[in-house]
FISE-208134 format. One record per residue (C-alpha): residue number from 1; x, y, z; residue in three letters. Coordinates in nm, 3 decimals. Layout:
N
<NUM; <X; Y; Z>; "ala">
...
This chain:
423
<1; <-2.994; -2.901; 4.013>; "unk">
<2; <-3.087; -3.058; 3.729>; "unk">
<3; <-3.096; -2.958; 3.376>; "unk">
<4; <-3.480; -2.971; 3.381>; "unk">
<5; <-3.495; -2.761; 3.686>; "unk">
<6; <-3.278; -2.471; 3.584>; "unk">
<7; <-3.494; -2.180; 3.577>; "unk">
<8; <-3.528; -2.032; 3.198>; "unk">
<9; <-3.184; -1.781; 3.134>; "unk">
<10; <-3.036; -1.887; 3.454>; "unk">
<11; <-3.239; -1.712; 3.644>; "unk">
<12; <-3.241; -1.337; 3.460>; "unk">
<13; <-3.509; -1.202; 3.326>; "unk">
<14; <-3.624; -1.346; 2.981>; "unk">
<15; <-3.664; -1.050; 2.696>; "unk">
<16; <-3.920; -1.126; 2.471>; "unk">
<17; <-3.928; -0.812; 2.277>; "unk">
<18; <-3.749; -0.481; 2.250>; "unk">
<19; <-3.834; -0.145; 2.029>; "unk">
<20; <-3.640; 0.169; 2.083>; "unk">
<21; <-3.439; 0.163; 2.392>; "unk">
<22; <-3.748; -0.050; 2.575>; "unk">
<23; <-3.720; -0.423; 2.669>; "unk">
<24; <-4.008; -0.607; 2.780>; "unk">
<25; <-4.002; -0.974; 2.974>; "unk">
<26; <-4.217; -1.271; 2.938>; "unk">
<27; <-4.356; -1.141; 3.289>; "unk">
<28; <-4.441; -0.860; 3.101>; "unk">
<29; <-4.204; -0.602; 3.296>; "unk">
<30; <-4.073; -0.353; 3.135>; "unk">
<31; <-3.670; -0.233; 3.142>; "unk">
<32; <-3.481; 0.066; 2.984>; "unk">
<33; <-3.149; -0.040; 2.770>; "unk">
<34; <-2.932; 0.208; 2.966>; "unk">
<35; <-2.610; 0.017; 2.828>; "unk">
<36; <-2.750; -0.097; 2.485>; "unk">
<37; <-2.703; -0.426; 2.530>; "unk">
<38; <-2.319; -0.521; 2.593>; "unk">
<39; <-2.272; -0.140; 2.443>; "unk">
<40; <-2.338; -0.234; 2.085>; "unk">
<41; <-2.740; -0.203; 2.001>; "unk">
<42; <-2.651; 0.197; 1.883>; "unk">
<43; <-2.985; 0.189; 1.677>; "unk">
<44; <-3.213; 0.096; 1.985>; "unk">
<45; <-3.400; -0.241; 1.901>; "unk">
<46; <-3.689; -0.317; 1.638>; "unk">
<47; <-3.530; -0.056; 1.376>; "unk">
<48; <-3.770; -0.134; 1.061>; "unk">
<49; <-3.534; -0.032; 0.833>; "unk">
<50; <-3.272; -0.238; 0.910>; "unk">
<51; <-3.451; -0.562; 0.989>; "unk">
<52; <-3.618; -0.527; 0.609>; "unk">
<53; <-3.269; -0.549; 0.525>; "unk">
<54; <-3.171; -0.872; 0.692>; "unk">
<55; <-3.534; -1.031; 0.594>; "unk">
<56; <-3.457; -0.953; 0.240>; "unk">
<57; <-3.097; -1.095; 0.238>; "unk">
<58; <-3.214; -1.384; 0.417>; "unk">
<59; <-3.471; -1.469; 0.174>; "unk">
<60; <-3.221; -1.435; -0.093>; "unk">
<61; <-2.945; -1.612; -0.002>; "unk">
<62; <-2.731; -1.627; 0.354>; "unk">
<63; <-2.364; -1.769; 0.316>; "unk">
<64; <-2.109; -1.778; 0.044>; "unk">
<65; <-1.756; -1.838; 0.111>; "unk">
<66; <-1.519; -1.531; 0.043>; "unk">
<67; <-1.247; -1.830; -0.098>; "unk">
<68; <-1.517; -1.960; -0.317>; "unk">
<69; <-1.761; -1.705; -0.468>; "unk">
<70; <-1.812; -1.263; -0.411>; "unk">
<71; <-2.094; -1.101; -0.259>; "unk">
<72; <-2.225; -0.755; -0.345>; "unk">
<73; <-2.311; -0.695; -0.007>; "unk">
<74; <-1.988; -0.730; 0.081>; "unk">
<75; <-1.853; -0.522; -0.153>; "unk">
<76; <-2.096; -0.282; -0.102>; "unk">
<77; <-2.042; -0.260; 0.304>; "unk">
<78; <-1.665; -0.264; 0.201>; "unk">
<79; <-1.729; 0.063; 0.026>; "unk">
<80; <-1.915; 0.212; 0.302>; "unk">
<81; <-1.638; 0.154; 0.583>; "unk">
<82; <-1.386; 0.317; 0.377>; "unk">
<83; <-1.597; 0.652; 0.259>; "unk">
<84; <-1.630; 0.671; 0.625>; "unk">
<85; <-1.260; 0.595; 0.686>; "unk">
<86; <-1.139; 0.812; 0.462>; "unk">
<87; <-0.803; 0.812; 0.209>; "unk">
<88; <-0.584; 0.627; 0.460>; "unk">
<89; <-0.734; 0.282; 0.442>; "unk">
<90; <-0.699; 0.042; 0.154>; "unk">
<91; <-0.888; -0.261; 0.322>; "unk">
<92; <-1.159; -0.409; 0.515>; "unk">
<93; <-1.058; -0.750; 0.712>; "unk">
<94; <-1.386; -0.902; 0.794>; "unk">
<95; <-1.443; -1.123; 1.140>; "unk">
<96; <-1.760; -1.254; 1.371>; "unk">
<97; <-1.633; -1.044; 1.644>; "unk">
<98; <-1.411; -0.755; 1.772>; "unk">
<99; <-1.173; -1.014; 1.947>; "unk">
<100; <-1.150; -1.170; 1.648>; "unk">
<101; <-1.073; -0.835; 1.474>; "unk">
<102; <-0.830; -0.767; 1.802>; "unk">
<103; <-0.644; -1.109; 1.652>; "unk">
<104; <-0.621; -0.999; 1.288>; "unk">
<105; <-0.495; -0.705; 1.356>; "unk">
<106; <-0.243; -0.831; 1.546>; "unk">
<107; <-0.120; -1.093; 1.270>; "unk">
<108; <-0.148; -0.811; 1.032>; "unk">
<109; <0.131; -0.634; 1.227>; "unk">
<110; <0.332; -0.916; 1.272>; "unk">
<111; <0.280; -1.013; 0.900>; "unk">
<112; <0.427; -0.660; 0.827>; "unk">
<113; <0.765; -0.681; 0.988>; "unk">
<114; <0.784; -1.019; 0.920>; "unk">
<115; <1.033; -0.955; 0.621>; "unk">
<116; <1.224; -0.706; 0.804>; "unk">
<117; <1.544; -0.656; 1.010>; "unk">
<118; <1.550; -0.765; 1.353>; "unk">
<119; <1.286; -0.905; 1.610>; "unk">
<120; <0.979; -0.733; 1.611>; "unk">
<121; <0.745; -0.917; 1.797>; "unk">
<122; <0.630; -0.712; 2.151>; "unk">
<123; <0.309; -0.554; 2.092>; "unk">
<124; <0.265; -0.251; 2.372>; "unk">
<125; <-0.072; -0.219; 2.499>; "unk">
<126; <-0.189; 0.064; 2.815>; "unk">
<127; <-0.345; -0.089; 3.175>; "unk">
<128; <-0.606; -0.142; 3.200>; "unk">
<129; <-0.733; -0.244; 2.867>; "unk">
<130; <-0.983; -0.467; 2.736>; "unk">
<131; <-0.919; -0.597; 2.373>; "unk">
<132; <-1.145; -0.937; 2.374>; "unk">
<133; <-1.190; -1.263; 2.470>; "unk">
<134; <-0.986; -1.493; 2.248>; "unk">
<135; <-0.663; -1.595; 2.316>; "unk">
<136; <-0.452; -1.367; 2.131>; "unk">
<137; <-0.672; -1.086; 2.211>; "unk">
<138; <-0.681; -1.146; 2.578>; "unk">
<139; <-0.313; -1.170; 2.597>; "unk">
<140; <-0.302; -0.827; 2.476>; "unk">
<141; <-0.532; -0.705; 2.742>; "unk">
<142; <-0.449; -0.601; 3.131>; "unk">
<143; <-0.815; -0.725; 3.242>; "unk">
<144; <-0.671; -0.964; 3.488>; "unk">
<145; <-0.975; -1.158; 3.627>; "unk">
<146; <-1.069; -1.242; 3.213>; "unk">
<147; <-0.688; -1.444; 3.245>; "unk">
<148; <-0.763; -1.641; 3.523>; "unk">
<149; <-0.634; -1.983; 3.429>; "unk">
<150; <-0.559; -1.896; 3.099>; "unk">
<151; <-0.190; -1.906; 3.105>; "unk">
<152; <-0.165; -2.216; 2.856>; "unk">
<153; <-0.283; -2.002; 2.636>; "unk">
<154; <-0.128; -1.689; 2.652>; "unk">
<155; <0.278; -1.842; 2.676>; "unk">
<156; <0.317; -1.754; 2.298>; "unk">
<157; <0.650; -1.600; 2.159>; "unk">
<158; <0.508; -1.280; 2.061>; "unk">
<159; <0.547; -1.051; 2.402>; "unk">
<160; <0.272; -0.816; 2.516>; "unk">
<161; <0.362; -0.573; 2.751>; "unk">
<162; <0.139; -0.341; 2.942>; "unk">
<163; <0.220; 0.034; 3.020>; "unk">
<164; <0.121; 0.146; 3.306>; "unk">
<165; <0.084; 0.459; 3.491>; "unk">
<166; <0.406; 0.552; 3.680>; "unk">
<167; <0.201; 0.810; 3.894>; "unk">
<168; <-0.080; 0.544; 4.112>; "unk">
<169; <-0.313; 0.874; 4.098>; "unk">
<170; <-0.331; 0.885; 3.736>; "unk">
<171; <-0.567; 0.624; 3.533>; "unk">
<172; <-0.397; 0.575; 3.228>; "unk">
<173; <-0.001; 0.653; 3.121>; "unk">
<174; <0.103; 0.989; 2.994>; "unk">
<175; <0.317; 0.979; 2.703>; "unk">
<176; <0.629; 0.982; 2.900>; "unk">
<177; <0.517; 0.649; 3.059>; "unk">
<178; <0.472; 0.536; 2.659>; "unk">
<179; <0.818; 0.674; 2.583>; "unk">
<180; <1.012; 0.429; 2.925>; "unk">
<181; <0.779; 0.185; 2.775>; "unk">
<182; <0.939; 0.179; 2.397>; "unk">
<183; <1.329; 0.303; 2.521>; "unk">
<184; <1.297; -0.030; 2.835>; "unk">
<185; <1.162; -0.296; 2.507>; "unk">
<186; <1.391; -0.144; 2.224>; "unk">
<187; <1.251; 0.021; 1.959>; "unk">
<188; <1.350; -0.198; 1.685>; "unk">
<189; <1.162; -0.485; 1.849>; "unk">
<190; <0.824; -0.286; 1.946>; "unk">
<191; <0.580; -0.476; 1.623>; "unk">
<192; <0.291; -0.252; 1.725>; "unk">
<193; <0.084; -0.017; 2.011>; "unk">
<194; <-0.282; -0.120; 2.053>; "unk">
<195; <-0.485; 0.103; 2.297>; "unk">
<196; <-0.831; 0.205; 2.280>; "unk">
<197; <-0.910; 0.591; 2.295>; "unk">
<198; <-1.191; 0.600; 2.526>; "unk">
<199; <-1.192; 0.244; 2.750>; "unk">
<200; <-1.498; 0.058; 2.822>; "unk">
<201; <-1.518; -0.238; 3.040>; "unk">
<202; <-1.171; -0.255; 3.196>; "unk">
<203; <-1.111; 0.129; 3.242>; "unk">
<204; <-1.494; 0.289; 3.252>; "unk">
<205; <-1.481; 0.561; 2.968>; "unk">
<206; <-1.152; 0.651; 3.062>; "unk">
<207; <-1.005; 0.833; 2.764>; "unk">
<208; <-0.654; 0.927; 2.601>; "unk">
<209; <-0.590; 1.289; 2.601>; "unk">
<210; <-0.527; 1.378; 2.237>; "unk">
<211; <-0.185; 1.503; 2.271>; "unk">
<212; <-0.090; 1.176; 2.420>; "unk">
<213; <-0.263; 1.004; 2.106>; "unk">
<214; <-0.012; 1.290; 1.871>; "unk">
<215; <0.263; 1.137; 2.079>; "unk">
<216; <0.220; 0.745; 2.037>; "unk">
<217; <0.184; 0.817; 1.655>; "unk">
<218; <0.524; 1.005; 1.642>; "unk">
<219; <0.620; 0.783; 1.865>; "unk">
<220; <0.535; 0.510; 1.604>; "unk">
<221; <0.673; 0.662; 1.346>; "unk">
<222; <0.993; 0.696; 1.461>; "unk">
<223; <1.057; 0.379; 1.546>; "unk">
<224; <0.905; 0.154; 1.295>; "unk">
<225; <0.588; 0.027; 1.465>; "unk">
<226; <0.247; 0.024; 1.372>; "unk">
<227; <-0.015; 0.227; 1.558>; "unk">
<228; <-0.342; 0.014; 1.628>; "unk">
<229; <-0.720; 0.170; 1.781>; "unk">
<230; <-0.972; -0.058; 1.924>; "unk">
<231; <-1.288; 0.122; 1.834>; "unk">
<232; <-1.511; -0.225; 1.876>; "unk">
<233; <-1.679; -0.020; 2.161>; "unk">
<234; <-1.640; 0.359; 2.032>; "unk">
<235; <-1.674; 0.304; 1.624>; "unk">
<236; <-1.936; 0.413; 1.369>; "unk">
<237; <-2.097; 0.667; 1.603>; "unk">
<238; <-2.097; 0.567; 1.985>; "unk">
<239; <-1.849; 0.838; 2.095>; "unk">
<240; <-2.016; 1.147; 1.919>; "unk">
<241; <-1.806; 1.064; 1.602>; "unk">
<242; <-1.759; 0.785; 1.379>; "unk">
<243; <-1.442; 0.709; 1.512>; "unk">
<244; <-1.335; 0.842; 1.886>; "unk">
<245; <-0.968; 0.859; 1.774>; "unk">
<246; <-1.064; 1.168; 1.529>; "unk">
<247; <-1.017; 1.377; 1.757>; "unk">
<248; <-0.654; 1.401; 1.826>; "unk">
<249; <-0.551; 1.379; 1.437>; "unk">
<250; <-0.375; 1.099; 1.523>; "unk">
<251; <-0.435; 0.837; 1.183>; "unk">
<252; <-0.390; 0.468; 1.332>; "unk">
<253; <-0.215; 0.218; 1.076>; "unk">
<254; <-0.479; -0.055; 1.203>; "unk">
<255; <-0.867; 0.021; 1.328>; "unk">
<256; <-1.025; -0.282; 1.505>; "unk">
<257; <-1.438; -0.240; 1.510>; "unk">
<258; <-1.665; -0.470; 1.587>; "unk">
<259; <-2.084; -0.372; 1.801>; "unk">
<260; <-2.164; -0.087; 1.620>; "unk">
<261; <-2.117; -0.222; 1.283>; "unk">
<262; <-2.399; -0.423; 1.289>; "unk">
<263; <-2.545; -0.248; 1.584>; "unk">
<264; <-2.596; -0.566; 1.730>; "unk">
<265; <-2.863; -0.721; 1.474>; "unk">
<266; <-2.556; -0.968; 1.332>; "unk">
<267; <-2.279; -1.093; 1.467>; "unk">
<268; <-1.973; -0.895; 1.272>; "unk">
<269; <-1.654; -0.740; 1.322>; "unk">
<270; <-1.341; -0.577; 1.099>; "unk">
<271; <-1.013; -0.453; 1.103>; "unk">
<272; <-0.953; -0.156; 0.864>; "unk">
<273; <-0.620; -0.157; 0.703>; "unk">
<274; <-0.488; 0.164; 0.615>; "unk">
<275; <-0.260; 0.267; 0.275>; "unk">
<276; <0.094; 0.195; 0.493>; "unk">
<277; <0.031; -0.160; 0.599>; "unk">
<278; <0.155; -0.465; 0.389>; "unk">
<279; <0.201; -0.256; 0.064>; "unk">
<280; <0.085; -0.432; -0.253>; "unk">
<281; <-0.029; -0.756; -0.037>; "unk">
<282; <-0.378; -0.847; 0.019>; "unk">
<283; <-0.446; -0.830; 0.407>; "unk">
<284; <-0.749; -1.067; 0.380>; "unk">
<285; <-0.582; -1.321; 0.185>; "unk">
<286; <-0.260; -1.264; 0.470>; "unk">
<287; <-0.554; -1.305; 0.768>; "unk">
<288; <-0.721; -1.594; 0.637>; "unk">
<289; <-0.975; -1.571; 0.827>; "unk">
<290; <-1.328; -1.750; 0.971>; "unk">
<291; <-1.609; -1.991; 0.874>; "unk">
<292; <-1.835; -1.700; 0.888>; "unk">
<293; <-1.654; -1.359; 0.843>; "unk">
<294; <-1.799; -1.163; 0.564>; "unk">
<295; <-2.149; -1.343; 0.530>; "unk">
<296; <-2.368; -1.189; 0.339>; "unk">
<297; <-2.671; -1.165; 0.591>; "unk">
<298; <-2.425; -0.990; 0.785>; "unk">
<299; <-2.282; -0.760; 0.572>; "unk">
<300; <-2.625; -0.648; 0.458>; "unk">
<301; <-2.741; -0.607; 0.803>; "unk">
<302; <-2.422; -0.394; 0.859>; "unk">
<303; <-2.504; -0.180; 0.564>; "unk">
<304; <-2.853; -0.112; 0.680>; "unk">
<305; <-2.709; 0.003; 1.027>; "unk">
<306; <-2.427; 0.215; 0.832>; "unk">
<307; <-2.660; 0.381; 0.618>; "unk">
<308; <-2.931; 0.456; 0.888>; "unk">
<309; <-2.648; 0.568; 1.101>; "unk">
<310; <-2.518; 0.804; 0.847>; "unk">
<311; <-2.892; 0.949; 0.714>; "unk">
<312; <-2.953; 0.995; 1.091>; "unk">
<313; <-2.674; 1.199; 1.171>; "unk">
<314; <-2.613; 0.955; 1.487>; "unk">
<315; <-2.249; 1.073; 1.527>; "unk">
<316; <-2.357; 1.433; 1.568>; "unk">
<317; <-2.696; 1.309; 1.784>; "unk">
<318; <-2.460; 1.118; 2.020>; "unk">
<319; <-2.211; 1.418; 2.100>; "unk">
<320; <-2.552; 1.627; 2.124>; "unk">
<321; <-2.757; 1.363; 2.365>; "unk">
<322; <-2.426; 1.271; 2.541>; "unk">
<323; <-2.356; 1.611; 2.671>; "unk">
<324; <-2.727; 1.687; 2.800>; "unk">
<325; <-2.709; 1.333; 2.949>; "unk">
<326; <-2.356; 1.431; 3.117>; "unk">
<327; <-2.507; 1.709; 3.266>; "unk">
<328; <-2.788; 1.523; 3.416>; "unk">
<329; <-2.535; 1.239; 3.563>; "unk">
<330; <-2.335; 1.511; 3.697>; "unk">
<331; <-2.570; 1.638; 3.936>; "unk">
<332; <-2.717; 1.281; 4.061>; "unk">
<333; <-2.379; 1.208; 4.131>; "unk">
<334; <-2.358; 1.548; 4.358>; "unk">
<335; <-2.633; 1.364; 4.545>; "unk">
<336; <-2.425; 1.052; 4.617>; "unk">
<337; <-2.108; 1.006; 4.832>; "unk">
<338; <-1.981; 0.697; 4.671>; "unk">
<339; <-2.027; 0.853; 4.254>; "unk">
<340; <-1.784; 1.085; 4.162>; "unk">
<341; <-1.783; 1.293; 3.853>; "unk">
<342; <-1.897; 1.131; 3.511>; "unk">
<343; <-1.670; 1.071; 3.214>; "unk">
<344; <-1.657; 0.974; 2.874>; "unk">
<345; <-1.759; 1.116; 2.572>; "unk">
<346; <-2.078; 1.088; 2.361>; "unk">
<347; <-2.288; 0.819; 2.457>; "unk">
<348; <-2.024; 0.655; 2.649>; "unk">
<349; <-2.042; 0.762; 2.971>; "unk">
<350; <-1.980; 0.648; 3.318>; "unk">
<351; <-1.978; 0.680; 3.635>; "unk">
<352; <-1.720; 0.608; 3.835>; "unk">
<353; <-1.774; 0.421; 4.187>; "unk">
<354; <-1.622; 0.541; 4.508>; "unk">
<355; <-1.615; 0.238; 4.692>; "unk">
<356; <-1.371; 0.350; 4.947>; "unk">
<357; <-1.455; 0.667; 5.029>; "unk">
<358; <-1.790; 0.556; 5.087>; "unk">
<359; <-1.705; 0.328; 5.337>; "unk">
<360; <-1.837; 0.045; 5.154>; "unk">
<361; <-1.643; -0.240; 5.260>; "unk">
<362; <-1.798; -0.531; 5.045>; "unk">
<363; <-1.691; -0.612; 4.706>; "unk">
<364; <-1.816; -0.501; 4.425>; "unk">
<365; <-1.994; -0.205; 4.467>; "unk">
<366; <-2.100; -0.125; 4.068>; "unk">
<367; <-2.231; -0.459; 4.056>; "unk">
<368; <-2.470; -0.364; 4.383>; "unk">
<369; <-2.604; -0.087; 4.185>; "unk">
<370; <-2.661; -0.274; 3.864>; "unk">
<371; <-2.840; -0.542; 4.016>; "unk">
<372; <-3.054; -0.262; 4.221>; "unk">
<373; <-3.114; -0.049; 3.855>; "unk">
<374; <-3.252; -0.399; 3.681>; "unk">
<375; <-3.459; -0.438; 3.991>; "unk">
<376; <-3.614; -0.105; 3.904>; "unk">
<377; <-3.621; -0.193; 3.524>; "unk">
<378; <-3.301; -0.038; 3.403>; "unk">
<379; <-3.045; -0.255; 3.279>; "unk">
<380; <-2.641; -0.055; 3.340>; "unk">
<381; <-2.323; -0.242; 3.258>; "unk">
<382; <-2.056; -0.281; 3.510>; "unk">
<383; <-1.696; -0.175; 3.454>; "unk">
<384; <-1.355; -0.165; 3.609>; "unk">
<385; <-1.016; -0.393; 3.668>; "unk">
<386; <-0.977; -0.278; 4.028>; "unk">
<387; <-1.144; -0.022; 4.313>; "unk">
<388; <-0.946; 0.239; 4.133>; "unk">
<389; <-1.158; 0.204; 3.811>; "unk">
<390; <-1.481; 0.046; 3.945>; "unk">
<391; <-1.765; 0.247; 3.763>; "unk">
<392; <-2.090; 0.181; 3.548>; "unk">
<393; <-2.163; 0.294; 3.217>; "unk">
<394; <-2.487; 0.444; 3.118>; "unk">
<395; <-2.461; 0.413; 2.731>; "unk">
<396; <-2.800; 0.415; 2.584>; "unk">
<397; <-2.863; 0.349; 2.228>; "unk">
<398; <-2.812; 0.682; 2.001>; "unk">
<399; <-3.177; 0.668; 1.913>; "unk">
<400; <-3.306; 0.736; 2.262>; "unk">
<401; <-3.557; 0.950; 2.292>; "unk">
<402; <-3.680; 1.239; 2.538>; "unk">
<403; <-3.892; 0.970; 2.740>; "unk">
<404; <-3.649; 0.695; 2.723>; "unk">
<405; <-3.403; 0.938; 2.851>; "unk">
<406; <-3.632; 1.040; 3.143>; "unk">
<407; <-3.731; 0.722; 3.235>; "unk">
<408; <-3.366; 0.574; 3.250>; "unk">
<409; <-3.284; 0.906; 3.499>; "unk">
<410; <-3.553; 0.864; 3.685>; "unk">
<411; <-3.456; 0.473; 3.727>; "unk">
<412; <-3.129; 0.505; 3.773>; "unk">
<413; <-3.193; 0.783; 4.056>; "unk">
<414; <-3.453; 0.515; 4.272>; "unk">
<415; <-3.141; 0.253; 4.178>; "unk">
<416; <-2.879; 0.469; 4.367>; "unk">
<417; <-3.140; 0.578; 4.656>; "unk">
<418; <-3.167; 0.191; 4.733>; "unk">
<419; <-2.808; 0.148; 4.764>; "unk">
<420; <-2.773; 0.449; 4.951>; "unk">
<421; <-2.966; 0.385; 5.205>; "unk">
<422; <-2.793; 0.035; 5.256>; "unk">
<423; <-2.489; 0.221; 5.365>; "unk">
């Protein structure tokens, strides 16, 4: 085919315009956001509010370089992440991207022991995982089919090693698994622990049990390593909280973020550096960092979305919405054999996908049902590393209302009719 034959997006549907949790096409069809984009657009689309704020920094002025001149958008967004934060953090790395904060957070670590005793470079990380798509970032995560012929990049001297479940019926490893994990490396050489409370795209939603987070901070501790969160997925509000690692107590050294910063109006991400790391060194200055990271259009945008977030009370609004909406995916799933019970917290759900017991024999079943919900206008987001974690999230913006809410339902129930009856 040539390049003046390829139909417009590939062949998807072409979004002209989207307010609230509603998409429309240049056919003029109409879709619900049922995963918020790639699980970032936490404000819904069209926010007035926050696109003043980008038209007004744009009109001012769009790029400095942090090496070169200051911002007070920067500065300001600086002092927004860390009266959210709280005491513990000192710093705000800035990025494009939540790999890219993956990647600084990993230098950060290494940075940090780099004076030190010893060898401390194996960074311990839980399958499955997803931590981004950059090199670094992927190497760190047990999302096999995003490797695929990536080994030339991933061969670097600094070791990551995945935990894993030593019971197959258990998702994610208990803290005992953690503990064989730290005694089989040597604690003296373990640089860092990266997992994400509440997994996304590799492990559907599944999420650390708090005591287990307790445990990996001890664990931490004791030997000498750092304790890093990705939150790119769950920060600033997604999991009924502005961070979904609150919950346990447990106070990570490192917090990567990254979608709901911006809410998907900019492209941004961070690392948050708490009080312990790289005492009386400047972490952005040690990170170096991008082109782009810390633009002011972006960190204005990110403001906006901070500030709307906070006046809105859209941490407590997602715990709120989340657990009516877990109700209501609880008893669709009762109506189909191949859904079992939904997880997740907030408004990151999912539904996990039981391919086998089903009988479904073809591969991959969560993708059958998101193409069938976009065929009856609601777009889902596939997840899962394997049949044992195959699922689909429903994660619809914070903002969505009582009739966006409905309509995605009432979709999603016609979506899993048409599969079902394709059994």
């Amino acid at each position: 085919m040539s390049p003046s034959t390829i139909p417009p997006g590939g062949g998807r549907p072409v979004a002209v315009y989207g307010r609230g949790a509603r998409i429309r096409d240049e056919q003029g069809r109409e879709f619900i956001d049922g995963s918020s984009g790639a699980v970032c657009v936490n404000l819904g689309h069209g926010v007035p509010e926050v696109l003043d704020a980008l038209r007004s920094q744009a009109e001012r002025i769009t790029f400095v370089h942090r090496s070169q001149l200051a911002h007070r958008a920067v500065d300001e967004l600086s002092t927004e992440i860390l009266s959210i934060a709280g005491a513990d953090y000192r710093e705000v790395v800035y990025t494009n991207s939540g790999s890219e904060a993956t990647e600084t957070a990993l230098r950060l670590a290494l940075h940090h022991h780099a004076d030190g005793p010893g060898d401390r470079s194996v960074v311990l990380t839980q399958r499955p995982s997803y931590h981004g798509m950059t090199a670094g970032a992927l190497g760190v995560s047990a999302h096999p089919s995003r490797r695929t012929g990536l080994d030339a990049l991933l061969d670097g001297s600094t070791a990551s090693v995945p935990v894993t479940a030593a019971d197959a019926d258990r998702p994610l490893p208990d803290l005992a698994d953690w503990k064989a994990a730290f005694d089989q490396v040597g604690h003296d050489r373990v640089a860092a622990v990266l997992v994400e409370p509440i997994g996304g795209a590799a492990s559907g939603a599944e999420e650390i049990p708090a005591e287990v987070m307790r445990g990996l901070r001890a664990l931490c501790d004791e030997s000498g390593a750092l304790l890093a969160v990705d939150e790119v997925m769950t920060g600033f509000g997604r999991a009924g909280a502005w961070f979904a690692h609150l919950g346990s107590d447990a106070r990570p050294d490192l917090v990567v973020t990254g979608k709901g910063l911006s809410a998907g109006y900019t492209p941004i991400g961070a690392c948050l550096v708490g009080t312990r790391v790289l005492p009386g060194r400047s972490a952005t200055e040690l990170a170096f960092g991008h082109t782009m990271s810390g633009n002011p259009l972006s960190a204005a945008t990110a403001l906006a979305v901070l500030r709307y977030t906070r006046e809105h009370r859209l941490p407590e609004r997602a715990r709120r919405v989340g657990g009516e909406l877990h109700g209501r995916l609880s008893a669709i799933a009762a109506r189909y054999r191949f859904l079992g019970e939904p997880r997740g917290r907030g408004l990151l759900l999912a539904l996990p996908v039981l391919q086998d017991a089903a009988g479904h024999r073809e591969e991959p079943l969560n993708r059958r049902i998101c193409s069938a919900a976009e065929a009856a206008g609601l777009i889902l987001y596939p997840a899962g590393i394997d049949r044992a974690t195959q699922s689909v999230l429903v994660t619809p913006p914070l903002t969505v209302d009582d009739s966006e809410l409905e309509d995605l339902l009432t979709r999603l129930d016609s979506a899993l009719a048409t599969v079902g009856r394709t059994e």
